[in-house]
mmCIF file of the N, C-alpha and C atoms, coordinates in Angstrom:
data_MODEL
# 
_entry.id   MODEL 
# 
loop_
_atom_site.group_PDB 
_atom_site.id 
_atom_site.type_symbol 
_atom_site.label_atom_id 
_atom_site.label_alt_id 
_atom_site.label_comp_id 
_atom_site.label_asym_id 
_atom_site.label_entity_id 
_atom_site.label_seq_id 
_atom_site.pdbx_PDB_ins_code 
_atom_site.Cartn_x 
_atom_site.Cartn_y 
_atom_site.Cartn_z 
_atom_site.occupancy 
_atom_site.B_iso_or_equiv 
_atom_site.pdbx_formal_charge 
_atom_site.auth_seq_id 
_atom_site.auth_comp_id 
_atom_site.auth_asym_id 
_atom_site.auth_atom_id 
_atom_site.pdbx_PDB_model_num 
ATOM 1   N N  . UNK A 1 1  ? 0.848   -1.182 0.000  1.00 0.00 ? 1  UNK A N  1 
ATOM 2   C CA . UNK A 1 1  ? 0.000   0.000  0.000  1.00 0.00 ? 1  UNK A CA 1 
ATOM 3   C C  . UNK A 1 1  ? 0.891   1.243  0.000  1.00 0.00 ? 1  UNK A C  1 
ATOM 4   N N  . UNK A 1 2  ? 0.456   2.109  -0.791 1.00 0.00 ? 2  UNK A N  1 
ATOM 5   C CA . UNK A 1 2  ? 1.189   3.480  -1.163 1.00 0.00 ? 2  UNK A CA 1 
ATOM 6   C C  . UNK A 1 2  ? 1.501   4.308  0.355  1.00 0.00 ? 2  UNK A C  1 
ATOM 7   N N  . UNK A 1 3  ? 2.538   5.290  0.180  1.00 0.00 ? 3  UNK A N  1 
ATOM 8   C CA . UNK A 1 3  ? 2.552   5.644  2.217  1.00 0.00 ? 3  UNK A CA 1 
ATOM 9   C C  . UNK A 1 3  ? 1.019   6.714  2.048  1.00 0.00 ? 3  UNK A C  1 
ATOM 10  N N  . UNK A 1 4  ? 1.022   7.209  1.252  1.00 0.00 ? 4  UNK A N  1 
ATOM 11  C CA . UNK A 1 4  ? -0.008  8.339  1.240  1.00 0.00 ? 4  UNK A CA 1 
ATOM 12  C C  . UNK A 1 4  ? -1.221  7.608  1.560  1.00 0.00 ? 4  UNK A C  1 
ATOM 13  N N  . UNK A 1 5  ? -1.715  6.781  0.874  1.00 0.00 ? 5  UNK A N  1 
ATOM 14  C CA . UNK A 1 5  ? -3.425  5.779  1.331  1.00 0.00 ? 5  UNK A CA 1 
ATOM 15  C C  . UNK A 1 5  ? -3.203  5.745  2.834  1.00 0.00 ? 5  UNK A C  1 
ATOM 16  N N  . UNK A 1 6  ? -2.023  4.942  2.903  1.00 0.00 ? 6  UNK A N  1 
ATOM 17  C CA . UNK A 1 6  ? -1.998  4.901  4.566  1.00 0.00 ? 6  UNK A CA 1 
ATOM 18  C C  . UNK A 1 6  ? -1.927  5.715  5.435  1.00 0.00 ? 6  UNK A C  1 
ATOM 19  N N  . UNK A 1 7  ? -1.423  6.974  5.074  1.00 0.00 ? 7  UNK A N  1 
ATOM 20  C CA . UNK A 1 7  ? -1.365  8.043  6.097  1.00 0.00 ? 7  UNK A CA 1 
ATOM 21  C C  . UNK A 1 7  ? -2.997  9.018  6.194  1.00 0.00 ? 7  UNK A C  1 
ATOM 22  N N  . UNK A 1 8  ? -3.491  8.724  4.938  1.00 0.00 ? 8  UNK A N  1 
ATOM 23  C CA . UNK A 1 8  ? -4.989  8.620  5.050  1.00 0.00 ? 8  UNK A CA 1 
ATOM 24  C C  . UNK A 1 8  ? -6.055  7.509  5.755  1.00 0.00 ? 8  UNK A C  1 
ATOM 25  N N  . UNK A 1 9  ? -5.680  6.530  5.639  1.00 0.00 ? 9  UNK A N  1 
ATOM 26  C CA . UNK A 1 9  ? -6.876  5.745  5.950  1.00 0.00 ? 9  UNK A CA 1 
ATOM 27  C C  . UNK A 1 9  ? -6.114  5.582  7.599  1.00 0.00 ? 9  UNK A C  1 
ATOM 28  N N  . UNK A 1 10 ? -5.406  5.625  7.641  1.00 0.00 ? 10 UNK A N  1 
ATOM 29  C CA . UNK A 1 10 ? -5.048  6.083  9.527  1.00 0.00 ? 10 UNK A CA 1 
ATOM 30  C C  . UNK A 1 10 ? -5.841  7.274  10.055 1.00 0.00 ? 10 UNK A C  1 
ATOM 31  N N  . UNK A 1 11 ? -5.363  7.823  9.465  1.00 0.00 ? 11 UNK A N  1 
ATOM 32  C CA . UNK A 1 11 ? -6.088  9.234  9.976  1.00 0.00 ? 11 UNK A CA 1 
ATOM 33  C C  . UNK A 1 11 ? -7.803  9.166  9.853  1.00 0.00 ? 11 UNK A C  1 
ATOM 34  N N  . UNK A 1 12 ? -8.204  8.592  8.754  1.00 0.00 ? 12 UNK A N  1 
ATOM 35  C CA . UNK A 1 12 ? -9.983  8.776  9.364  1.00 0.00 ? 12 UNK A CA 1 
ATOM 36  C C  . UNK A 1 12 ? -10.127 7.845  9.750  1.00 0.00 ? 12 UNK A C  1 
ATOM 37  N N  . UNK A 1 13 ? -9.474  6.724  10.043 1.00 0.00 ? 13 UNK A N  1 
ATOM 38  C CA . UNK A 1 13 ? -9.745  5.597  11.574 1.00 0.00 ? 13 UNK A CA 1 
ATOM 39  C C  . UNK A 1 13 ? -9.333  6.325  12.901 1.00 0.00 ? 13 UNK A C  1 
ATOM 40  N N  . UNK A 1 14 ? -8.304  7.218  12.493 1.00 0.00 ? 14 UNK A N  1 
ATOM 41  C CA . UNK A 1 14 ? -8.317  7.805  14.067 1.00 0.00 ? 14 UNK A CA 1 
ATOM 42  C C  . UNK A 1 14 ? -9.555  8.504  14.638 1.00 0.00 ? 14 UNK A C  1 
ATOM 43  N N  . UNK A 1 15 ? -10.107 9.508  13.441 1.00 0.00 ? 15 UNK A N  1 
ATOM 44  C CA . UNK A 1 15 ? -11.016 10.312 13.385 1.00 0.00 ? 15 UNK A CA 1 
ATOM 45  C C  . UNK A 1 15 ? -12.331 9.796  13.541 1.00 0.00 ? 15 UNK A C  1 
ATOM 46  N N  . UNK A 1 16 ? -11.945 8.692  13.045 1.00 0.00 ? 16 UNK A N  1 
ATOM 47  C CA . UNK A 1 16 ? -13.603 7.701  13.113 1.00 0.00 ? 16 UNK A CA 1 
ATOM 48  C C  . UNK A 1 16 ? -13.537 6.947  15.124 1.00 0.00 ? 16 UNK A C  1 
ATOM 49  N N  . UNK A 1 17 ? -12.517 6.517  15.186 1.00 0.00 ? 17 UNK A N  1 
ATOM 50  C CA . UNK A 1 17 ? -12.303 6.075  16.373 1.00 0.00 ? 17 UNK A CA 1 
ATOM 51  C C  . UNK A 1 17 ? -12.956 7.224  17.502 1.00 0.00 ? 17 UNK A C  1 
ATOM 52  N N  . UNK A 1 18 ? -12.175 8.475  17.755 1.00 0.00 ? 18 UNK A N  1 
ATOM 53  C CA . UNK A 1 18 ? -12.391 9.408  18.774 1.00 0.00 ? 18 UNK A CA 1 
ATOM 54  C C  . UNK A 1 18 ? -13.334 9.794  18.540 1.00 0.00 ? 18 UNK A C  1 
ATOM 55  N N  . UNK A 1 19 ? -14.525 9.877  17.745 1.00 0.00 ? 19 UNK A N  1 
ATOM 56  C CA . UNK A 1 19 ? -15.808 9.907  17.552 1.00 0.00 ? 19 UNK A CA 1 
ATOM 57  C C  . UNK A 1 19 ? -17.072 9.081  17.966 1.00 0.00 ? 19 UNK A C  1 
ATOM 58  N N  . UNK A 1 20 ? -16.701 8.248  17.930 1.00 0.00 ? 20 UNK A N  1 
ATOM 59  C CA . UNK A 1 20 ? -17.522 7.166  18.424 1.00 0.00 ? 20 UNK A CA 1 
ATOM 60  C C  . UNK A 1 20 ? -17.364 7.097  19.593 1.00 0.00 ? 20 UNK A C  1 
ATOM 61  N N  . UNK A 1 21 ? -16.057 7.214  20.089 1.00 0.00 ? 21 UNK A N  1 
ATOM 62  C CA . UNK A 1 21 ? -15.471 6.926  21.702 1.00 0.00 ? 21 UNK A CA 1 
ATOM 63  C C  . UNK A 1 21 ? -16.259 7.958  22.205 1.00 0.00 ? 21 UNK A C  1 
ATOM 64  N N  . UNK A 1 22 ? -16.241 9.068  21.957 1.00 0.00 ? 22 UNK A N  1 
ATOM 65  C CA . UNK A 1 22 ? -16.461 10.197 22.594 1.00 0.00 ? 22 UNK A CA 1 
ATOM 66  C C  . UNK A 1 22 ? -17.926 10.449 22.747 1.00 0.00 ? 22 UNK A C  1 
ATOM 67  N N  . UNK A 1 23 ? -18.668 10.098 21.929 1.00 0.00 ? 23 UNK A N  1 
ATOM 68  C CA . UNK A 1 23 ? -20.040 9.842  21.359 1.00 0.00 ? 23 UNK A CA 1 
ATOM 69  C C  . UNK A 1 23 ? -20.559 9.024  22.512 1.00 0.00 ? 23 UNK A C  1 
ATOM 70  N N  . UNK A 1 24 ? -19.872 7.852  22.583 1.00 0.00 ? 24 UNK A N  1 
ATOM 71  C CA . UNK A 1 24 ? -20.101 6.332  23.578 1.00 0.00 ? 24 UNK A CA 1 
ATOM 72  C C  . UNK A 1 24 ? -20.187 7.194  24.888 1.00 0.00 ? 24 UNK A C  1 
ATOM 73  N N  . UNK A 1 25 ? -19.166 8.150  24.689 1.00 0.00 ? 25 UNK A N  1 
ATOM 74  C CA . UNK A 1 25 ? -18.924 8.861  26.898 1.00 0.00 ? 25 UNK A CA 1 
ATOM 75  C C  . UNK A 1 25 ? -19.765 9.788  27.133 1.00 0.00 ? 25 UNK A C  1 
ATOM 76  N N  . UNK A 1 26 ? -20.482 9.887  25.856 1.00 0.00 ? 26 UNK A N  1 
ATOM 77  C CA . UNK A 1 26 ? -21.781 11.069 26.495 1.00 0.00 ? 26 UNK A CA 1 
ATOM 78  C C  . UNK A 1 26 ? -21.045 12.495 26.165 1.00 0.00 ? 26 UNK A C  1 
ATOM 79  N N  . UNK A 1 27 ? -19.724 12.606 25.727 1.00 0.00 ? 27 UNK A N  1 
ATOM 80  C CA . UNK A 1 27 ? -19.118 13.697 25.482 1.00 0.00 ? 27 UNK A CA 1 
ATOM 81  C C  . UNK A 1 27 ? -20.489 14.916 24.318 1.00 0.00 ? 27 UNK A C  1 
ATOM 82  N N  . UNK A 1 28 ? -20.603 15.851 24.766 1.00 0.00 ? 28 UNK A N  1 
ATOM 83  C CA . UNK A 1 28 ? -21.291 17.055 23.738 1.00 0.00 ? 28 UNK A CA 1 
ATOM 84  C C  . UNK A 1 28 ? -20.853 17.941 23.911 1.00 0.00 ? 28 UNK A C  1 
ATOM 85  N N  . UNK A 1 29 ? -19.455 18.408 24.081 1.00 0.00 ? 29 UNK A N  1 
ATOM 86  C CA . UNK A 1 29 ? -18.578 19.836 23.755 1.00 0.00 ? 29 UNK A CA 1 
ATOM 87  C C  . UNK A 1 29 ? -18.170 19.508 22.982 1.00 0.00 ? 29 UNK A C  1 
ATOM 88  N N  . UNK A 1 30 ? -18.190 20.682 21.707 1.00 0.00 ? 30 UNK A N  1 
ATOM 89  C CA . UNK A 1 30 ? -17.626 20.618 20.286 1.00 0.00 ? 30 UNK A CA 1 
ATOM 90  C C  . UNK A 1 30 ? -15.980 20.712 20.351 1.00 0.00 ? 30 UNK A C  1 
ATOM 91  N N  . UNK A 1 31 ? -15.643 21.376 21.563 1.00 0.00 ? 31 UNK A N  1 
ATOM 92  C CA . UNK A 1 31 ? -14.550 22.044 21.277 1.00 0.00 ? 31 UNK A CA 1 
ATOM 93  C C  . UNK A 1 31 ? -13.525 20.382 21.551 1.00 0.00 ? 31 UNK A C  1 
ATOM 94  N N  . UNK A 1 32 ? -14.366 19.332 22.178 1.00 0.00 ? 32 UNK A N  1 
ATOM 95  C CA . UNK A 1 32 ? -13.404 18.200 22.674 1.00 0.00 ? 32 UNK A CA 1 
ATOM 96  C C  . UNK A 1 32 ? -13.025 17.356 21.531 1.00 0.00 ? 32 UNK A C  1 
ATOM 97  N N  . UNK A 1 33 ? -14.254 17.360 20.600 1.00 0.00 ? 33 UNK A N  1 
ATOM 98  C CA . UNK A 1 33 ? -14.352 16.934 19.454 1.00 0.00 ? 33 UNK A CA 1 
ATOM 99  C C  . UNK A 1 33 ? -13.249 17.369 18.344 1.00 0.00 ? 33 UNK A C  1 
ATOM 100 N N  . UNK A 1 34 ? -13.072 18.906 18.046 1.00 0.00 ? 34 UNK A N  1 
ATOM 101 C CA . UNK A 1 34 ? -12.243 19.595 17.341 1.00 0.00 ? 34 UNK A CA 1 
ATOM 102 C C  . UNK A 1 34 ? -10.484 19.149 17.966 1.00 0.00 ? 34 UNK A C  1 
ATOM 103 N N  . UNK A 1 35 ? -10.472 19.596 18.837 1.00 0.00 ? 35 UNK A N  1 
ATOM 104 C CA . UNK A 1 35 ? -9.328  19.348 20.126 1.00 0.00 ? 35 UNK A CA 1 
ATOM 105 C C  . UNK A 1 35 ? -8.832  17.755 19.603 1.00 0.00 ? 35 UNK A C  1 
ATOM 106 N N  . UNK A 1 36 ? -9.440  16.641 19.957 1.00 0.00 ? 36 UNK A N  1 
ATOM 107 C CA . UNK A 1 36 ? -9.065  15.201 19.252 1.00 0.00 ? 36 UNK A CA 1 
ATOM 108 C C  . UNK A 1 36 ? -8.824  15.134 18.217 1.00 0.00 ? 36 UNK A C  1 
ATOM 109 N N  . UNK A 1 37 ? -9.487  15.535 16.704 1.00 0.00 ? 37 UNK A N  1 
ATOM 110 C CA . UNK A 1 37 ? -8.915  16.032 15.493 1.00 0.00 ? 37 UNK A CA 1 
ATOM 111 C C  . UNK A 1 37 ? -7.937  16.472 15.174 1.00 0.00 ? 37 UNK A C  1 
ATOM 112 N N  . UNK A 1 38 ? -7.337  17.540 16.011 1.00 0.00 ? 38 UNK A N  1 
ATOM 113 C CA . UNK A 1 38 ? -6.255  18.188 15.714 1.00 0.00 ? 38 UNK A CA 1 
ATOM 114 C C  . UNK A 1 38 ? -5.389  17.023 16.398 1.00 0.00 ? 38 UNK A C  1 
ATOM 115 N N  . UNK A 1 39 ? -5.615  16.847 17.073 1.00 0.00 ? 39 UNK A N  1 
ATOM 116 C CA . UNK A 1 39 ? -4.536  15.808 17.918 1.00 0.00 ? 39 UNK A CA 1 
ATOM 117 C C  . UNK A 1 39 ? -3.895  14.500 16.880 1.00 0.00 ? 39 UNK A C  1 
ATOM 118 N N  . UNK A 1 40 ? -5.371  14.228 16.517 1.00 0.00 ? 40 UNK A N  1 
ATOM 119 C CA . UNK A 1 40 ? -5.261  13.150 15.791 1.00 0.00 ? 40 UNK A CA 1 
ATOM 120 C C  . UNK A 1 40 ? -4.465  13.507 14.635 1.00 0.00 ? 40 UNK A C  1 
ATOM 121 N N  . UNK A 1 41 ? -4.693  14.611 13.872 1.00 0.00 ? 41 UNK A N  1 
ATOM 122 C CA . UNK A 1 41 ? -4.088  15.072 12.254 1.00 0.00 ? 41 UNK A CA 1 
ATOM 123 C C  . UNK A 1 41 ? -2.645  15.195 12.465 1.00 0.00 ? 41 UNK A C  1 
ATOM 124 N N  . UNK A 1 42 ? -1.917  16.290 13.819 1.00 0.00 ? 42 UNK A N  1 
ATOM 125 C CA . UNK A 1 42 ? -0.606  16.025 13.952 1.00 0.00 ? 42 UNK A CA 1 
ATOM 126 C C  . UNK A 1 42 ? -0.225  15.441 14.288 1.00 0.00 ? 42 UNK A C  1 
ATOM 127 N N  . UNK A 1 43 ? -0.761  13.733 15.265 1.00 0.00 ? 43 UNK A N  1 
ATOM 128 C CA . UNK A 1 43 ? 0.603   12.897 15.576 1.00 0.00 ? 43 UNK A CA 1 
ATOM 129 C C  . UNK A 1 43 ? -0.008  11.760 14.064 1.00 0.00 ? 43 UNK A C  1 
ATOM 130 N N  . UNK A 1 44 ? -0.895  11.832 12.927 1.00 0.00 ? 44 UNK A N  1 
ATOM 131 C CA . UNK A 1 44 ? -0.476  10.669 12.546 1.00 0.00 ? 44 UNK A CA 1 
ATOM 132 C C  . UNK A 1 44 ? 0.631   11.911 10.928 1.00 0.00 ? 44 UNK A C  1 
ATOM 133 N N  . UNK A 1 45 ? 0.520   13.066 11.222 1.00 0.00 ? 45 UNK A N  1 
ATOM 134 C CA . UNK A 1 45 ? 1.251   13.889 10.001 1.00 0.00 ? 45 UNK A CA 1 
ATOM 135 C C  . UNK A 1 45 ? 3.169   13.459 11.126 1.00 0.00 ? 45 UNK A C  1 
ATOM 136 N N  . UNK A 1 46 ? 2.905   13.558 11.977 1.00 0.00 ? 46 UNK A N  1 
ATOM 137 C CA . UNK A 1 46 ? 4.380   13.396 12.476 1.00 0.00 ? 46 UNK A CA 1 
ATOM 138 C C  . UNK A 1 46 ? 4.498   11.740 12.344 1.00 0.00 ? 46 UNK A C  1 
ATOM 139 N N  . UNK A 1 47 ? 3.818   10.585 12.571 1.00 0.00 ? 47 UNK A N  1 
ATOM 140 C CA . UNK A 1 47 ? 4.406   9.160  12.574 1.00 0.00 ? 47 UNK A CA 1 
ATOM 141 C C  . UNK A 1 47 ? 4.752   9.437  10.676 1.00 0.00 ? 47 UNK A C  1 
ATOM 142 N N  . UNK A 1 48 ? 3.890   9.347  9.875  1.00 0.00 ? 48 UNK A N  1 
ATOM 143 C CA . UNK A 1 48 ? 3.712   9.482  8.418  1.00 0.00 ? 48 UNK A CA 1 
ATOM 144 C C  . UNK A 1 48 ? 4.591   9.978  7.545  1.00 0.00 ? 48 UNK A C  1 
ATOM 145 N N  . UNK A 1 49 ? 4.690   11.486 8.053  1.00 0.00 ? 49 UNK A N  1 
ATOM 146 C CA . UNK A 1 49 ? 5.466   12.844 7.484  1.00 0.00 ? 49 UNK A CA 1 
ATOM 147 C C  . UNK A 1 49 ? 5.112   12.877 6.432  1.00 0.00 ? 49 UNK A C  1 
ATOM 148 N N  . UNK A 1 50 ? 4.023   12.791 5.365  1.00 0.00 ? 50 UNK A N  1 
ATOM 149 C CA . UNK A 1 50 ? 3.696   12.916 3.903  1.00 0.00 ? 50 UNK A CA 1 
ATOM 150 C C  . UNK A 1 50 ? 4.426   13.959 3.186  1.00 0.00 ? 50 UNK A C  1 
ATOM 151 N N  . UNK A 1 51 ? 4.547   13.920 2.082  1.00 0.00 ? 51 UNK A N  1 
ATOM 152 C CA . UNK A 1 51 ? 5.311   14.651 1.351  1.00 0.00 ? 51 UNK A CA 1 
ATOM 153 C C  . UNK A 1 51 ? 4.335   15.980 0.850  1.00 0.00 ? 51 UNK A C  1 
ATOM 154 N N  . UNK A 1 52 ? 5.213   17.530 1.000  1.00 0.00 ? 52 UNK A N  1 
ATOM 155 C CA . UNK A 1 52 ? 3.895   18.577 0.769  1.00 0.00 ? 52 UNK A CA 1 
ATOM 156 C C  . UNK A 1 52 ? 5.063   19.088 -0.066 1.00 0.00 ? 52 UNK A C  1 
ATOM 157 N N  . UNK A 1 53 ? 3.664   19.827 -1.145 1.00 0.00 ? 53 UNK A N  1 
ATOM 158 C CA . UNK A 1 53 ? 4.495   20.636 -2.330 1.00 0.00 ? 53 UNK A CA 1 
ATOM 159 C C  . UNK A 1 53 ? 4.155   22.189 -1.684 1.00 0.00 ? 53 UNK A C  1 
ATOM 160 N N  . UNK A 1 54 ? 3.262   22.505 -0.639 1.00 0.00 ? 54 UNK A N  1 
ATOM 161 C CA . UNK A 1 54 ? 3.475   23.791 -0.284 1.00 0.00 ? 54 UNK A CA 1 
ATOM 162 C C  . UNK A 1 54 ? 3.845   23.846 0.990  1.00 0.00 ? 54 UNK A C  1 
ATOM 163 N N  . UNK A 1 55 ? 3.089   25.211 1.721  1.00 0.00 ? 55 UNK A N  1 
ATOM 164 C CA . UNK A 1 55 ? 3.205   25.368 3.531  1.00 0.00 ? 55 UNK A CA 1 
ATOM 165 C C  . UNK A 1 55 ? 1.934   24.155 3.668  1.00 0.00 ? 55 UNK A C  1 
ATOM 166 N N  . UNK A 1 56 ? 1.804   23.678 5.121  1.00 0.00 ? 56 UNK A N  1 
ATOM 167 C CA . UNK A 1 56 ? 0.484   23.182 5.640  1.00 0.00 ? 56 UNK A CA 1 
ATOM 168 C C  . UNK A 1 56 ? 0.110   23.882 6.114  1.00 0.00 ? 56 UNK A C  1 
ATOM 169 N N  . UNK A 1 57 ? -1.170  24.336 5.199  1.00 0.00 ? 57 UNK A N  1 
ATOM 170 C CA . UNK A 1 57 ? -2.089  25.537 5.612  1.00 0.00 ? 57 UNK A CA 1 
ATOM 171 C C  . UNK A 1 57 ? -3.028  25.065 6.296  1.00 0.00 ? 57 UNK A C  1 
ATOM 172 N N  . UNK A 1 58 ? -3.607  23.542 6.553  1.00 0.00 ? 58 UNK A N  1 
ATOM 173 C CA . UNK A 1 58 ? -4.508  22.984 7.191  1.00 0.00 ? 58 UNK A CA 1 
ATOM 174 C C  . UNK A 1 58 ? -4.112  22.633 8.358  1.00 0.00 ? 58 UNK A C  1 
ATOM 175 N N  . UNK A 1 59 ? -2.886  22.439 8.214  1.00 0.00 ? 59 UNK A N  1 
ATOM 176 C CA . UNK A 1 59 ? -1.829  22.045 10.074 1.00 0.00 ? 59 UNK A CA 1 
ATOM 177 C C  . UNK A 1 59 ? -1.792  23.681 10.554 1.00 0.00 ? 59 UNK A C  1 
ATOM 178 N N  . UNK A 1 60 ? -1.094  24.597 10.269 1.00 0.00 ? 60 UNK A N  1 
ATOM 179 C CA . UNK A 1 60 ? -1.211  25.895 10.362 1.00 0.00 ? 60 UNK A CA 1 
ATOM 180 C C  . UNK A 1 60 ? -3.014  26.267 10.838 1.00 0.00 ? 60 UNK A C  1 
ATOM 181 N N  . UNK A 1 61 ? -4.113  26.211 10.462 1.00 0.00 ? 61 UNK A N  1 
ATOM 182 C CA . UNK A 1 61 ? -5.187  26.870 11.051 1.00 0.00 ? 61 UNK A CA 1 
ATOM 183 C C  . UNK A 1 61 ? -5.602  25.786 11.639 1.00 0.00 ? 61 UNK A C  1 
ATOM 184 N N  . UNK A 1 62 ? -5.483  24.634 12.044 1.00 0.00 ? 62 UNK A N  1 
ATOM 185 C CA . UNK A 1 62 ? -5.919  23.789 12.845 1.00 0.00 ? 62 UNK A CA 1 
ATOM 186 C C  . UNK A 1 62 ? -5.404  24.209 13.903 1.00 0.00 ? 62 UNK A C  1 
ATOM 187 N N  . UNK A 1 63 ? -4.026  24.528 14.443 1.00 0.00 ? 63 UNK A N  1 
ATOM 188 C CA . UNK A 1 63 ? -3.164  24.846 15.154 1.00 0.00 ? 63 UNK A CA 1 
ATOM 189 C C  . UNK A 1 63 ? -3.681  26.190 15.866 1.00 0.00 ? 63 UNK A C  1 
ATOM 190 N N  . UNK A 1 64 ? -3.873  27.395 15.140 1.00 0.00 ? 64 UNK A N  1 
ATOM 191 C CA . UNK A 1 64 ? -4.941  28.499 15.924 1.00 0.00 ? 64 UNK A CA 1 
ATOM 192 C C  . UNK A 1 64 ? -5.818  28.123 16.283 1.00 0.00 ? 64 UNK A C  1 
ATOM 193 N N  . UNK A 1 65 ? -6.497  27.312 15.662 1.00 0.00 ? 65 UNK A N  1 
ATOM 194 C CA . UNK A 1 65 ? -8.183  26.814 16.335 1.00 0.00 ? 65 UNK A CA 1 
ATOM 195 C C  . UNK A 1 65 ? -8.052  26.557 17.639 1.00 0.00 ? 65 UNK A C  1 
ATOM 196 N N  . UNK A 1 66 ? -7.033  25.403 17.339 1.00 0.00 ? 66 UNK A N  1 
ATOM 197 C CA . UNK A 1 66 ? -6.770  24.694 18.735 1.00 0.00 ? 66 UNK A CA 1 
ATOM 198 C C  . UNK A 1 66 ? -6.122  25.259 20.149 1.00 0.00 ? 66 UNK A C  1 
ATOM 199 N N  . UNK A 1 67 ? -5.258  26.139 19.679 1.00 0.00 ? 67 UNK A N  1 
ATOM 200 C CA . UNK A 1 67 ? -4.795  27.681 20.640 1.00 0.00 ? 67 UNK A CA 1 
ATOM 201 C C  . UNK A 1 67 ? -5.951  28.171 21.218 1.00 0.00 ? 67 UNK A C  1 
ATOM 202 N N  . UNK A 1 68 ? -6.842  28.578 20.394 1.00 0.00 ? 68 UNK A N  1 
ATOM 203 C CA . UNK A 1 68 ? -8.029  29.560 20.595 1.00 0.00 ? 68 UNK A CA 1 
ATOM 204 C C  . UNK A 1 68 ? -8.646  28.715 21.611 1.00 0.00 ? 68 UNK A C  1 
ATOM 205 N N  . UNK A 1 69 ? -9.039  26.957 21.360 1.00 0.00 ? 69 UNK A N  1 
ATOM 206 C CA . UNK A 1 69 ? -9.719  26.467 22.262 1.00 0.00 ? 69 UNK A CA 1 
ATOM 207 C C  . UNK A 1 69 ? -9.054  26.817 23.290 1.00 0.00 ? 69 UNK A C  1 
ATOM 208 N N  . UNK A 1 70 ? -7.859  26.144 23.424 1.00 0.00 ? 70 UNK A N  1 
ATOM 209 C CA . UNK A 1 70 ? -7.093  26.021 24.959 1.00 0.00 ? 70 UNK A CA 1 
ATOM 210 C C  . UNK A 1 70 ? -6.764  27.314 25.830 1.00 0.00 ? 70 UNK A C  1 
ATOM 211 N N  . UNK A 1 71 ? -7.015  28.547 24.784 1.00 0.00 ? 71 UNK A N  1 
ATOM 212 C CA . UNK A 1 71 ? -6.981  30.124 25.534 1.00 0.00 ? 71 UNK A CA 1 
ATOM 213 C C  . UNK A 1 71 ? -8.145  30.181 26.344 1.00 0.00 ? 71 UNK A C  1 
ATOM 214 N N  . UNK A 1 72 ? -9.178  29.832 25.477 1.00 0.00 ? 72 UNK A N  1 
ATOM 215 C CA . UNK A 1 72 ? -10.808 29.593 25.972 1.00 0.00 ? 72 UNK A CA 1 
ATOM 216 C C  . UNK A 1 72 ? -10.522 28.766 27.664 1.00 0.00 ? 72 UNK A C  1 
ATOM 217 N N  . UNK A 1 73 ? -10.310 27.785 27.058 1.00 0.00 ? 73 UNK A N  1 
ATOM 218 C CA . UNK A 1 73 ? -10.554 26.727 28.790 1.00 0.00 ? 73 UNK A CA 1 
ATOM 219 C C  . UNK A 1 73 ? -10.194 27.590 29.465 1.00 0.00 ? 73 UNK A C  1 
ATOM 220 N N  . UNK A 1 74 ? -8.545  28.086 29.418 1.00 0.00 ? 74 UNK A N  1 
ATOM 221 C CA . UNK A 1 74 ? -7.458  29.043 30.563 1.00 0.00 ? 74 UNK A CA 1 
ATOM 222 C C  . UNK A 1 74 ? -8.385  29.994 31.242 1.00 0.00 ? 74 UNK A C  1 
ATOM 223 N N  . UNK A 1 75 ? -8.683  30.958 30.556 1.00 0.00 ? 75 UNK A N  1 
ATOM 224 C CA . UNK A 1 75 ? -9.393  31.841 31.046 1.00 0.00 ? 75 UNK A CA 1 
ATOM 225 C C  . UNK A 1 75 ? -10.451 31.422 31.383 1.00 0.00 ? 75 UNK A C  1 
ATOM 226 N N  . UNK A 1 76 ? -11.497 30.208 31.481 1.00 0.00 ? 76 UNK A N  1 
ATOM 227 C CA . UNK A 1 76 ? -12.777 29.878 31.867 1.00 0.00 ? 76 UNK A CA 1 
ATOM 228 C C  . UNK A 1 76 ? -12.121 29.204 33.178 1.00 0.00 ? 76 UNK A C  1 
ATOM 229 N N  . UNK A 1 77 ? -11.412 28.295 33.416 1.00 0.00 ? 77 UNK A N  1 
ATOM 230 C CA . UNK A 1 77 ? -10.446 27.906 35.043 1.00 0.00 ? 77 UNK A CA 1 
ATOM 231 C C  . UNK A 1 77 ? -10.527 28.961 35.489 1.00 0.00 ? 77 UNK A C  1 
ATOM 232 N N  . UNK A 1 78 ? -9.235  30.201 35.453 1.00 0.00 ? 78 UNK A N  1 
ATOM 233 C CA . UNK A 1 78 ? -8.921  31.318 35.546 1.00 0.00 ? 78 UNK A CA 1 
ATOM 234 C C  . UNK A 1 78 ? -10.184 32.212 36.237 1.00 0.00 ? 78 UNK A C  1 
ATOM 235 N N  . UNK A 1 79 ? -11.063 32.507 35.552 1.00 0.00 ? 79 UNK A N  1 
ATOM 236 C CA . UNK A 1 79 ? -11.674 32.800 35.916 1.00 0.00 ? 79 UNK A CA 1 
ATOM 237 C C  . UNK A 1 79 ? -11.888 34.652 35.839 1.00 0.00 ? 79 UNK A C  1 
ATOM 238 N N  . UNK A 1 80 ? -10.948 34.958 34.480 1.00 0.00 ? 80 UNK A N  1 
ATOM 239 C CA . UNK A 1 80 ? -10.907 36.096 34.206 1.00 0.00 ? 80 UNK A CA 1 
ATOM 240 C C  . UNK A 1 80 ? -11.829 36.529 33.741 1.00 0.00 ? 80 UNK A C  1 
# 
């Protein structure tokens, strides 16, 4: 199997996996949902490393999203 199929069909088994799991725990915050995604997209882009002909603009704004969540929680603990 080509590395690229595989670094795909990993990734929406991961995606398919933490969905269901999360689904199963009664989980309904979006942001936990998004948060596992990203998780999931950079460790199987780091086991994988696929080959890119540009920047990763989809690793790049996944990466703010995911900032933005975790600024969110801080300050909701926090209590600012």
């Amino acid at each position: 199997m080509e590395r690229n199929n595989l670094y795909l069909l990993t990734l929406s088994g991961l995606m398919a996996l933490s969905t269901v799991s999360m689904a199963a725990l009664g989980q309904q915050d979006l942001d936990v949902y998004v948060s596992l995604f990203v998780i999931s997209y950079f460790a199987t882009s780091a086991i994988f490393s696929p080959r890119r002909r540009t920047f990763d603009f989809l690793g790049a704004g996944l990466f703010v999203v995911f900032s933005i969540i975790v600024a969110l929680r801080v300050i909701a603990i926090l209590g600012v």
